[in-house]
N, CA, C and O atoms as a printed pandas DataFrame, in Angstrom:
     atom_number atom_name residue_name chain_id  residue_number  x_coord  y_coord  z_coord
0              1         N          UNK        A               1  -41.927   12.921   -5.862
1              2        CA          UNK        A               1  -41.313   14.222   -6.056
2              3         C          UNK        A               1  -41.172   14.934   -4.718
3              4         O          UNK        A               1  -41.851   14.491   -3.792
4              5         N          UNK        A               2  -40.373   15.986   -4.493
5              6        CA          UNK        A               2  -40.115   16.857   -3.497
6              7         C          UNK        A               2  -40.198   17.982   -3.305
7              8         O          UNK        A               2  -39.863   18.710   -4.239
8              9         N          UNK        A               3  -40.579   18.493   -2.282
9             10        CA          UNK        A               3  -40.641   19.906   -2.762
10            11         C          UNK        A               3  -39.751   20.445   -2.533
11            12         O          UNK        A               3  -38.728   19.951   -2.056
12            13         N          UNK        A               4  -40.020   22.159   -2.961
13            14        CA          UNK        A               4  -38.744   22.971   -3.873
14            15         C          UNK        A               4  -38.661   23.458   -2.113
15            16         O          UNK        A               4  -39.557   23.521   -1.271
16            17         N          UNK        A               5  -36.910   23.805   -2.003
17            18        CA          UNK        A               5  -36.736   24.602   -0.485
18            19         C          UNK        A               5  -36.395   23.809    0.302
19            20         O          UNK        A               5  -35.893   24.286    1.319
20            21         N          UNK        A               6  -36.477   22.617    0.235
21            22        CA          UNK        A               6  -35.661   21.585    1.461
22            23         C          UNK        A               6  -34.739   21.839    1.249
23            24         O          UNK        A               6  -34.364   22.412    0.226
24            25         N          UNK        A               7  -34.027   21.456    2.238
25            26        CA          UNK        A               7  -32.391   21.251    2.583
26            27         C          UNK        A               7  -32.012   19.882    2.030
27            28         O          UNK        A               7  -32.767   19.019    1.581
28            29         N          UNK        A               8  -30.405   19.856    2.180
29            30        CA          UNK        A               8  -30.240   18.483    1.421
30            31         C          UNK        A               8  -30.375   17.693    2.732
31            32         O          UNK        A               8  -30.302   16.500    2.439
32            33         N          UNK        A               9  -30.551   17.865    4.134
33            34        CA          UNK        A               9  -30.513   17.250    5.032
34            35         C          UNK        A               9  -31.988   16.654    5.009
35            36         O          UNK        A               9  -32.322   15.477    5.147
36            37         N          UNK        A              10  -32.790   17.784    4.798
37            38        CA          UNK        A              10  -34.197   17.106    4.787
38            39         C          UNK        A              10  -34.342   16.143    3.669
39            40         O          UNK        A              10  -35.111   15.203    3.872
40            41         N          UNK        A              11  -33.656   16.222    2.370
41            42        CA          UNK        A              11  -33.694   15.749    1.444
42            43         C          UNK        A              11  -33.400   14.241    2.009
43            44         O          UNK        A              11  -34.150   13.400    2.504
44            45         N          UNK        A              12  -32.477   14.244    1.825
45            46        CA          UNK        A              12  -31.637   12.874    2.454
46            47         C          UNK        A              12  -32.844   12.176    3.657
47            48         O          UNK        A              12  -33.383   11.089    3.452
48            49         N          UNK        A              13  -32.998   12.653    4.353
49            50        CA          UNK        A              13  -34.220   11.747    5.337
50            51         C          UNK        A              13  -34.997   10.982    4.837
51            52         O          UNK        A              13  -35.218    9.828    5.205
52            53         N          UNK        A              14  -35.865   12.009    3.254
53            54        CA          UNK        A              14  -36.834   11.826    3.102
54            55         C          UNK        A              14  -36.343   10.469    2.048
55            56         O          UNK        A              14  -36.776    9.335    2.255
56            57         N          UNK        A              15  -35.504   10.747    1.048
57            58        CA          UNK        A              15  -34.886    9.417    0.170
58            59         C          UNK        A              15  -34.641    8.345    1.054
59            60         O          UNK        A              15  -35.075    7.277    0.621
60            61         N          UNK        A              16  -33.933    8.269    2.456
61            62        CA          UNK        A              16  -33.831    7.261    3.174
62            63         C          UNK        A              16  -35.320    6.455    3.919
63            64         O          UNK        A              16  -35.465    5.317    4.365
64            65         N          UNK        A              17  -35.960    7.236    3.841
65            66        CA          UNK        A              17  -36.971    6.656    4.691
66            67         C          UNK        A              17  -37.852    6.077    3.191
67            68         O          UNK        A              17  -38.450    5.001    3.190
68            69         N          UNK        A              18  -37.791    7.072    1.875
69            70        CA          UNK        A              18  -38.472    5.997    0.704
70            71         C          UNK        A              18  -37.423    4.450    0.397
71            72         O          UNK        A              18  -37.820    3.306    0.173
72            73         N          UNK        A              19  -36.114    4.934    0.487
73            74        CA          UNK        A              19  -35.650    3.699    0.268
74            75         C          UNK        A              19  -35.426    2.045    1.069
75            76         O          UNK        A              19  -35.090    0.948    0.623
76            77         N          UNK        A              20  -35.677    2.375    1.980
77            78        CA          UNK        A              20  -36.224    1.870    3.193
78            79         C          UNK        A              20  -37.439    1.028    2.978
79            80         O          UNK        A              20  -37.426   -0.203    2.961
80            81         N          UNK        A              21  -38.583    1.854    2.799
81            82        CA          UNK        A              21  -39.927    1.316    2.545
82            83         C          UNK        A              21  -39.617    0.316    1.191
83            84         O          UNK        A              21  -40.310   -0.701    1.193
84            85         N          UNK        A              22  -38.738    0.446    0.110
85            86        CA          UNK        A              22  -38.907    0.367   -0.704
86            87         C          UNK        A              22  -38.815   -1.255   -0.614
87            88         O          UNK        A              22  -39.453   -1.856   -1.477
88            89         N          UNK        A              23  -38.401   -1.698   -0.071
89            90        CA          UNK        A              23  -38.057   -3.472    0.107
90            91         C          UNK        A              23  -37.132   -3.700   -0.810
91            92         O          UNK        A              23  -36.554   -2.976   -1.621
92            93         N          UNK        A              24  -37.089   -4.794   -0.556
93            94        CA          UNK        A              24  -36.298   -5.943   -1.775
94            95         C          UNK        A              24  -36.621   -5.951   -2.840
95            96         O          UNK        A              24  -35.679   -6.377   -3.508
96            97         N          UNK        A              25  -37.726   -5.643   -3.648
97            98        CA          UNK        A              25  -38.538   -5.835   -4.970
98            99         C          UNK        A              25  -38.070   -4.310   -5.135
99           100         O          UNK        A              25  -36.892   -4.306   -5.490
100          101         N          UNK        A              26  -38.454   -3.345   -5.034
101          102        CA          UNK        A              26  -38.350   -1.571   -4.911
102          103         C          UNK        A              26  -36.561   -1.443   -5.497
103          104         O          UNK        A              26  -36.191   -0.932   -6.555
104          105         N          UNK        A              27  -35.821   -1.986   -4.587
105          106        CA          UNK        A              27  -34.359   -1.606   -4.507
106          107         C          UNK        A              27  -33.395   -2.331   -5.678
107          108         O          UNK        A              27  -32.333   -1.867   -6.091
108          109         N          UNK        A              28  -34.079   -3.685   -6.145
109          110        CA          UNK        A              28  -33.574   -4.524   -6.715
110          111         C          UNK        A              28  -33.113   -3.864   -8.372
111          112         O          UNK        A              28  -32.087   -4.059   -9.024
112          113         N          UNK        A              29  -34.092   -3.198   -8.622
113          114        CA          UNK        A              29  -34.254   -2.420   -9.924
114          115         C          UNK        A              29  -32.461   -1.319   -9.839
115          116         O          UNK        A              29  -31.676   -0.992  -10.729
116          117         N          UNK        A              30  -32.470   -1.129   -8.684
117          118        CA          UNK        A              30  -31.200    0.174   -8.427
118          119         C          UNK        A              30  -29.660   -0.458   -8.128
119          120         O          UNK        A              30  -28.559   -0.050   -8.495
120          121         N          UNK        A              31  -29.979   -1.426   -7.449
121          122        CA          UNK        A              31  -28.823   -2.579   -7.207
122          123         C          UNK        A              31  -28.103   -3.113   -8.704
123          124         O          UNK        A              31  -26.889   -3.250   -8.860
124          125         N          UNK        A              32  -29.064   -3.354   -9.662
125          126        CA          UNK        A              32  -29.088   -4.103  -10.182
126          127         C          UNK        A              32  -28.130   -2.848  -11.585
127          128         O          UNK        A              32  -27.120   -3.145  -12.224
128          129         N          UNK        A              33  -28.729   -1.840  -11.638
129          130        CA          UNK        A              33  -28.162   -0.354  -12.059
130          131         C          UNK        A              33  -27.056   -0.392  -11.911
131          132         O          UNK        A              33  -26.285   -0.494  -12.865
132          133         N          UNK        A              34  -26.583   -0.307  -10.416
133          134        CA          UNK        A              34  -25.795   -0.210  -10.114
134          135         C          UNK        A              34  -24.218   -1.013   -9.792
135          136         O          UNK        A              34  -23.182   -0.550   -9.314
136          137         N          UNK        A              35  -24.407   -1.781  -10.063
137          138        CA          UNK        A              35  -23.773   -3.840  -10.521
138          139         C          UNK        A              35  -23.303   -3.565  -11.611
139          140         O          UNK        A              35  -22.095   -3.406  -11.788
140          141         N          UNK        A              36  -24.421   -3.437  -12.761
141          142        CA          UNK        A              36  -24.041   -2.802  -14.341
142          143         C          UNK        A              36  -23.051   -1.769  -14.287
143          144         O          UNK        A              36  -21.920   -2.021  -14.704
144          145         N          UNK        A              37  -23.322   -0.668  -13.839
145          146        CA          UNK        A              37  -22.393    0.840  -14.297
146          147         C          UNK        A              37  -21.003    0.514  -13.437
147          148         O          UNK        A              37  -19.938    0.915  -13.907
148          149         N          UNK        A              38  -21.022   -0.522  -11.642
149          150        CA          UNK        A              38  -19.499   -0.610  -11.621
150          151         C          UNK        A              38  -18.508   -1.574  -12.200
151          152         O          UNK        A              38  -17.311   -1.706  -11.944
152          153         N          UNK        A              39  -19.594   -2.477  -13.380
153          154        CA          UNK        A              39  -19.168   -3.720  -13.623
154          155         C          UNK        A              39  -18.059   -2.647  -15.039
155          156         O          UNK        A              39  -16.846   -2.436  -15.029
156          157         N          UNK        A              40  -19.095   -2.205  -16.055
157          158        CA          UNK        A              40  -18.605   -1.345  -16.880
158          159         C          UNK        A              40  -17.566   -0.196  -16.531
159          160         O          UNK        A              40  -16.789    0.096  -17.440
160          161         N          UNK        A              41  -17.459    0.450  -15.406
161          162        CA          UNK        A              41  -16.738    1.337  -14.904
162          163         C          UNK        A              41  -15.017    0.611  -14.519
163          164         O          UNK        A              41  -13.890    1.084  -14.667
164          165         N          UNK        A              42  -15.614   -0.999  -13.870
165          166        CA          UNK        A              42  -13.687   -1.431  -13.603
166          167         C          UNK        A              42  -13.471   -2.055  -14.892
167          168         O          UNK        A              42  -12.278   -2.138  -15.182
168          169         N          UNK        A              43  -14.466   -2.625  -15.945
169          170        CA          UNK        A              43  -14.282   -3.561  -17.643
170          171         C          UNK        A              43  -13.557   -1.978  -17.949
171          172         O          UNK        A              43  -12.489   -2.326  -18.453
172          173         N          UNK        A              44  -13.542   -0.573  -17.928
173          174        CA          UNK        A              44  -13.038    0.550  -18.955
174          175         C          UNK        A              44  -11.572    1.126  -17.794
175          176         O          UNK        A              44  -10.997    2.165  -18.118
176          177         N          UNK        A              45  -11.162    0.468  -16.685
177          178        CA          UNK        A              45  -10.179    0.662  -16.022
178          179         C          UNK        A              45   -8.990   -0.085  -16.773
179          180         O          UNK        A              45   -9.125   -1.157  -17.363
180          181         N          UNK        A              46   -7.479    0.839  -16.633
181          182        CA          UNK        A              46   -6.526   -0.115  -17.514
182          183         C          UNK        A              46   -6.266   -0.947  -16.263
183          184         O          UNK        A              46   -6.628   -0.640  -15.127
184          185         N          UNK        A              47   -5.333   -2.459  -16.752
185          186        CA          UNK        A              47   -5.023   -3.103  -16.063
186          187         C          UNK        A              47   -3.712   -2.586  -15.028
187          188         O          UNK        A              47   -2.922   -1.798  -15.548
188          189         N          UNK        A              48   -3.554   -2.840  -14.143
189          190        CA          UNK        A              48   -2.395   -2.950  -13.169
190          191         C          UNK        A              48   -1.235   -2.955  -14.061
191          192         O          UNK        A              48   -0.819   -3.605  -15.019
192          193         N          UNK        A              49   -0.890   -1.962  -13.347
193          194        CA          UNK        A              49    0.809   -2.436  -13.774
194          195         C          UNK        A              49    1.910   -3.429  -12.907
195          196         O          UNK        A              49    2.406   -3.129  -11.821
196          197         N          UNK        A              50    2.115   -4.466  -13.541
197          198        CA          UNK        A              50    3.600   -5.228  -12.808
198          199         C          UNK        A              50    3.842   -4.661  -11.696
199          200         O          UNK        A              50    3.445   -3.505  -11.554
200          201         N          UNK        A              51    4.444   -5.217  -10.783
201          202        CA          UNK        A              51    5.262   -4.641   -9.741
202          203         C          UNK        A              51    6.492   -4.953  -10.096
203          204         O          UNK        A              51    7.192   -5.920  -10.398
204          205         N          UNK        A              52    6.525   -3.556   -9.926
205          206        CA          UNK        A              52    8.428   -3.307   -9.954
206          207         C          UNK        A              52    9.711   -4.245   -9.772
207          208         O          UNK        A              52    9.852   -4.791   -8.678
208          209         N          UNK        A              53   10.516   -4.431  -10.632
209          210        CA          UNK        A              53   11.494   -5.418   -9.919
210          211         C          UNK        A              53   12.251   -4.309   -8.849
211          212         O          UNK        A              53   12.488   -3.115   -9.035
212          213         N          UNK        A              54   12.486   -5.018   -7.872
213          214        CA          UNK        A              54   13.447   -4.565   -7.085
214          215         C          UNK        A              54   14.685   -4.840   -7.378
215          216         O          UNK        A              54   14.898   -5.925   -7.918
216          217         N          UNK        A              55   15.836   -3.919   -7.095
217          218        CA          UNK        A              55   16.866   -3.935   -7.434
218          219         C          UNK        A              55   18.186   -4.525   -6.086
219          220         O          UNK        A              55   18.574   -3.948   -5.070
220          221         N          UNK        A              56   18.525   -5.733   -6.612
221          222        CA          UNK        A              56   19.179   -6.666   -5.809
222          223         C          UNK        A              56   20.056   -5.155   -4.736
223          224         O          UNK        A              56   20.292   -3.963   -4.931
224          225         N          UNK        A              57   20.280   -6.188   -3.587
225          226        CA          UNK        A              57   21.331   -5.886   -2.567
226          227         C          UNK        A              57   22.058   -5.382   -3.111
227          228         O          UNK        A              57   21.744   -5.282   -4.297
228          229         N          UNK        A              58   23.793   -4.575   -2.643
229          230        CA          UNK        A              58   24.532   -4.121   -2.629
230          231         C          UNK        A              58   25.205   -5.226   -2.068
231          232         O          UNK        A              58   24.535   -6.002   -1.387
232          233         N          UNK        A              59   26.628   -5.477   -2.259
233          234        CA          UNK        A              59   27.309   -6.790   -1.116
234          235         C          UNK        A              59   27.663   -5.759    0.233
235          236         O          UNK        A              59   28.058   -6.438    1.181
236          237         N          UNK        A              60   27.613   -4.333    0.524
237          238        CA          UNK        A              60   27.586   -3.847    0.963
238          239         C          UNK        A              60   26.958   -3.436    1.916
239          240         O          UNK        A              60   27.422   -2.969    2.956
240          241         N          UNK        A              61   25.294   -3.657    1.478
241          242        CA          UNK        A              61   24.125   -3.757    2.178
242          243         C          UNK        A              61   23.998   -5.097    2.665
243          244         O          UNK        A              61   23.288   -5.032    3.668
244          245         N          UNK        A              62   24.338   -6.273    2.446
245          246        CA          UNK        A              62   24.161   -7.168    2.596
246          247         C          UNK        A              62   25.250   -7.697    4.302
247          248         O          UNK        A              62   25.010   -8.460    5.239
248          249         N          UNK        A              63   26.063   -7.074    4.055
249          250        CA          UNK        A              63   26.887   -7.037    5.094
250          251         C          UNK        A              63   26.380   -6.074    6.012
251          252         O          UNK        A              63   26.165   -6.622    7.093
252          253         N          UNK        A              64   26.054   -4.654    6.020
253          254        CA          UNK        A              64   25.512   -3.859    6.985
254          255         C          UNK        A              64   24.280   -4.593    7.770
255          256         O          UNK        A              64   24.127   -4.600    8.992
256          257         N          UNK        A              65   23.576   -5.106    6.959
257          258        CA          UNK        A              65   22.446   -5.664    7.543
258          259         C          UNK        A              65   23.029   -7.271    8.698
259          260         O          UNK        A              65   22.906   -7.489    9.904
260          261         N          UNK        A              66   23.553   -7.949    7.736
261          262        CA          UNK        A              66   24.216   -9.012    8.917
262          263         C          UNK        A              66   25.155   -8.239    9.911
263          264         O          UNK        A              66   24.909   -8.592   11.065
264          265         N          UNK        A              67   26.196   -7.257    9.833
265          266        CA          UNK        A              67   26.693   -6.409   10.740
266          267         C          UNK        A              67   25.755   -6.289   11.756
267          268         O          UNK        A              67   25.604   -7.239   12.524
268          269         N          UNK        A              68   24.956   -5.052   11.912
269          270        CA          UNK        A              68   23.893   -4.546   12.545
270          271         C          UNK        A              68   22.748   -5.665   13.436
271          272         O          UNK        A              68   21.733   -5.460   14.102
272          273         N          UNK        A              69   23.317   -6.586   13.144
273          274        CA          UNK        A              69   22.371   -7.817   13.862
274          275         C          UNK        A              69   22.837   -8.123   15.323
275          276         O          UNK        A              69   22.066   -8.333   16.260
276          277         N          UNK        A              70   24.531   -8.120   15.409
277          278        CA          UNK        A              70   25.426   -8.223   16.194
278          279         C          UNK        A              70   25.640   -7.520   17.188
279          280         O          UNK        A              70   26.039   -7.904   18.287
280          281         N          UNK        A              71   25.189   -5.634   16.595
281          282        CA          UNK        A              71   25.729   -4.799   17.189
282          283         C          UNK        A              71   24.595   -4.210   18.437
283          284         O          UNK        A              71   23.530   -4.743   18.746
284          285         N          UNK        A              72   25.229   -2.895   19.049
285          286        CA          UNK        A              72   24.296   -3.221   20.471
286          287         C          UNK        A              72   23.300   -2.391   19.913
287          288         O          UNK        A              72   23.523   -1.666   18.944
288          289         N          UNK        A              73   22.237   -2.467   20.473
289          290        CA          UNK        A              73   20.885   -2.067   20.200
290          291         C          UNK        A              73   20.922   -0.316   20.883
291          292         O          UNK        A              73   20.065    0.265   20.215
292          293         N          UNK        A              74   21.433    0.537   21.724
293          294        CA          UNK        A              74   21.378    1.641   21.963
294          295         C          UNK        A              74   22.105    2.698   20.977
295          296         O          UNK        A              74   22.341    3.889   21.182
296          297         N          UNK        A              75   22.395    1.878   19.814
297          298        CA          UNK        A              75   23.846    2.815   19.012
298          299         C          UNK        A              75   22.539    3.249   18.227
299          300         O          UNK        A              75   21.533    2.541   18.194
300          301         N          UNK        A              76   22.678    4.823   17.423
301          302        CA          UNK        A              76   22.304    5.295   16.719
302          303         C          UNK        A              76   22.693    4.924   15.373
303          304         O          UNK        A              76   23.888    4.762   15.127
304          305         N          UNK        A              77   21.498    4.717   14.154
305          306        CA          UNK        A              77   21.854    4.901   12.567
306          307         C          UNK        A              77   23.432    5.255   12.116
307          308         O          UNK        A              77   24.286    4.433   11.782
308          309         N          UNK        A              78   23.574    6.695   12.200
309          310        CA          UNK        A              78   24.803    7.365   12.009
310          311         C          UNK        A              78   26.328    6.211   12.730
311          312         O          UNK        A              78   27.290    5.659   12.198
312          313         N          UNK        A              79   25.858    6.299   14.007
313          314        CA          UNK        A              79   26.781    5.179   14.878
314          315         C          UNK        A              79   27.352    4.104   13.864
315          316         O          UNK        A              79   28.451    4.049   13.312
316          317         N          UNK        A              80   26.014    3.087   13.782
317          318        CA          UNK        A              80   26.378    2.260   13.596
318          319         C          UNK        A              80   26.878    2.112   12.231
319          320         O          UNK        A              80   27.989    1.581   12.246
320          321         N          UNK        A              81   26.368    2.449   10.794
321          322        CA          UNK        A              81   26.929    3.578    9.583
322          323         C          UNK        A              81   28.469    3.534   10.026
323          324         O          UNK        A              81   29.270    2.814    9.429
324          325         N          UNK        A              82   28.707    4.061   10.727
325          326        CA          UNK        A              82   30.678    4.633   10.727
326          327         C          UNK        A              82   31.141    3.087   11.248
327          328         O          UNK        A              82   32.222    2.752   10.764
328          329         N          UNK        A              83   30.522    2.086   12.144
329          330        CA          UNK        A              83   31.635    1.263   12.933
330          331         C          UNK        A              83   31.553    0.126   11.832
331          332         O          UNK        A              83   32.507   -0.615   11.594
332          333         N          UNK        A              84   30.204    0.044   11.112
333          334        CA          UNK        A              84   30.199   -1.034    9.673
334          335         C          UNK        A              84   30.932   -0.448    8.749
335          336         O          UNK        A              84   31.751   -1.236    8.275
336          337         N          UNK        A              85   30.981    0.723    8.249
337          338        CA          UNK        A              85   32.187    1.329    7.699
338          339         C          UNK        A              85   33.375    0.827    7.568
339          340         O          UNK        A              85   33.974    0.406    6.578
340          341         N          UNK        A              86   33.746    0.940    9.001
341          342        CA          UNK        A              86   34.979    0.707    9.331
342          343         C          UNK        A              86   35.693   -0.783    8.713
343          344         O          UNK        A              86   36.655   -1.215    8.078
344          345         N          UNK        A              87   34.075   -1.304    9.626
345          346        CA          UNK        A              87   34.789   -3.013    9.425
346          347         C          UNK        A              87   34.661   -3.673    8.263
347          348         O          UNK        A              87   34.902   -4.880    8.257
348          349         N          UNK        A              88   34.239   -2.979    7.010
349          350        CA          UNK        A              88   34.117   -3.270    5.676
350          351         C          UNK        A              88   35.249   -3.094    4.830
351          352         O          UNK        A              88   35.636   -3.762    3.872
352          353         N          UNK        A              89   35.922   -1.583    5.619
353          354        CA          UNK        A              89   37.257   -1.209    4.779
354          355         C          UNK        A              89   38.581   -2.768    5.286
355          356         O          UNK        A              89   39.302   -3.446    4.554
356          357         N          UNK        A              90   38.361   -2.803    6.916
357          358        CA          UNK        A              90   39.136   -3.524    7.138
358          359         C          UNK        A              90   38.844   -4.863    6.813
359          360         O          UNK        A              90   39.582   -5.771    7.195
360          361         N          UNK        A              91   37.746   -5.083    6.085
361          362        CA          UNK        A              91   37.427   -6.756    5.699
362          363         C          UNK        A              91   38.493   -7.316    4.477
363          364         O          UNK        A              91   38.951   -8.398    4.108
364          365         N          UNK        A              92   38.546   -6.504    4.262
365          366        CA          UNK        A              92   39.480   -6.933    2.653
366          367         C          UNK        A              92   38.607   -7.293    1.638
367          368         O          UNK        A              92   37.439   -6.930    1.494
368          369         N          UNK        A              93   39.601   -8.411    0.596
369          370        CA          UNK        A              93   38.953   -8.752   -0.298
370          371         C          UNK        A              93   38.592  -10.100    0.087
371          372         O          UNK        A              93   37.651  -10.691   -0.443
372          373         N          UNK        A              94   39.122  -10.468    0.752
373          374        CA          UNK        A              94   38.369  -11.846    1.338
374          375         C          UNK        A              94   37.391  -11.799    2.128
375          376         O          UNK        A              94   36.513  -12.580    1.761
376          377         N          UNK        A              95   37.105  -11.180    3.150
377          378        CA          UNK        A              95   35.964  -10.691    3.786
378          379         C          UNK        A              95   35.025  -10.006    3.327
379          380         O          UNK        A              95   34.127   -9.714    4.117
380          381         N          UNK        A              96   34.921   -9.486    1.772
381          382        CA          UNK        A              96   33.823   -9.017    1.321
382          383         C          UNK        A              96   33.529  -10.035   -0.100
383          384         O          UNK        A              96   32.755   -9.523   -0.909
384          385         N          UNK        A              97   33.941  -11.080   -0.376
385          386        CA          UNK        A              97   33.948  -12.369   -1.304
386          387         C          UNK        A              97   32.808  -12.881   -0.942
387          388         O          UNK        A              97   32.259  -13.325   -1.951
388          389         N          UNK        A              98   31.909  -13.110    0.381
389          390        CA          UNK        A              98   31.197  -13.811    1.031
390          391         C          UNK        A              98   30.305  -13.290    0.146
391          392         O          UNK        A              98   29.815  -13.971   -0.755
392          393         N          UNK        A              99   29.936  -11.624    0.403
393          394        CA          UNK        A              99   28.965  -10.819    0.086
394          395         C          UNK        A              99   28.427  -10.492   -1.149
395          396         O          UNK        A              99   27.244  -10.189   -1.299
396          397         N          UNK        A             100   29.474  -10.555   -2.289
397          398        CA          UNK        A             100   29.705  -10.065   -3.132
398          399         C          UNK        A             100   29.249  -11.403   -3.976
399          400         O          UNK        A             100   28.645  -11.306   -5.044
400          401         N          UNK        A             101   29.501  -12.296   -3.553
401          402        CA          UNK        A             101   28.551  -13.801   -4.202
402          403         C          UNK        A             101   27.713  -13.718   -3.858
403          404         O          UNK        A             101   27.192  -14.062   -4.919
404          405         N          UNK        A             102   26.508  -13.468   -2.947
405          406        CA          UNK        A             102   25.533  -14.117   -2.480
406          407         C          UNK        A             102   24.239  -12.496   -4.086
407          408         O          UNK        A             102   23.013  -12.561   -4.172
C-alpha cells in the first residue's frame, strides 16, 4: 500500500522499483492478465474491412502519365496539364485507340 499525498511521480517510482524487484515469478501473474484482456479485447474487435477497389485509369490518364515521361522535367503541373491537353485533342481517334484498350 501507499501512502495518501504522493504525487503520481512519486507514485510511479515507487510501482517501478516494486515491479522491478518483483522478478519473473512476481510479474508473470500480470503478463499473463494482461495476454488474456488483449487477447479478448482484439477476439471483440470487428474484422477489417476489404480494401477498396480502385477505380481503373481514365485512357486519358493513361496517356498523361506516358505523356509526362517524355516531357522536360522544369515544366510545372499546370504546364504540362495544357501541352498533354493539347496533344490529346490533336491525337484523334486513332491516337487515343491505344489508350482506350489498355
Amino acid at each position: 500500500t501507499m501512502e495518501k499525498g504522493l504525487s503520481i511521480s512519486e507514485r510511479a517510482k515507487i510501482v517501478a522499483g516494486m515491479w522491478a524487484a518483483a522478478g519473473d515469478k512476481g510479474k508473470k501473474k500480470y503478463e499473463d492478465e494482461a495476454a488474456s484482456l488483449k487477447k479478448a479485447y482484439d477476439d471483440a474487435q470487428p474484422p477489417a474491412p476489404p480494401p477498396a477497389v480502385k477505380k481503373p485509369a481514365t485512357s486519358y490518364a493513361l496517356f498523361m502519365k506516358e505523356m509526362s515521361k517524355t516531357m522536360e522535367k522544369g515544366l510545372s503541373i499546370s504546364e504540362r496539364a495544357k501541352i498533354v491537353a493539347g496533344m490529346w485533342a490533336a491525337a484523334g481517334d486513332k491516337g487515343k485507340k491505344k489508350y482506350e484498350d489498355e
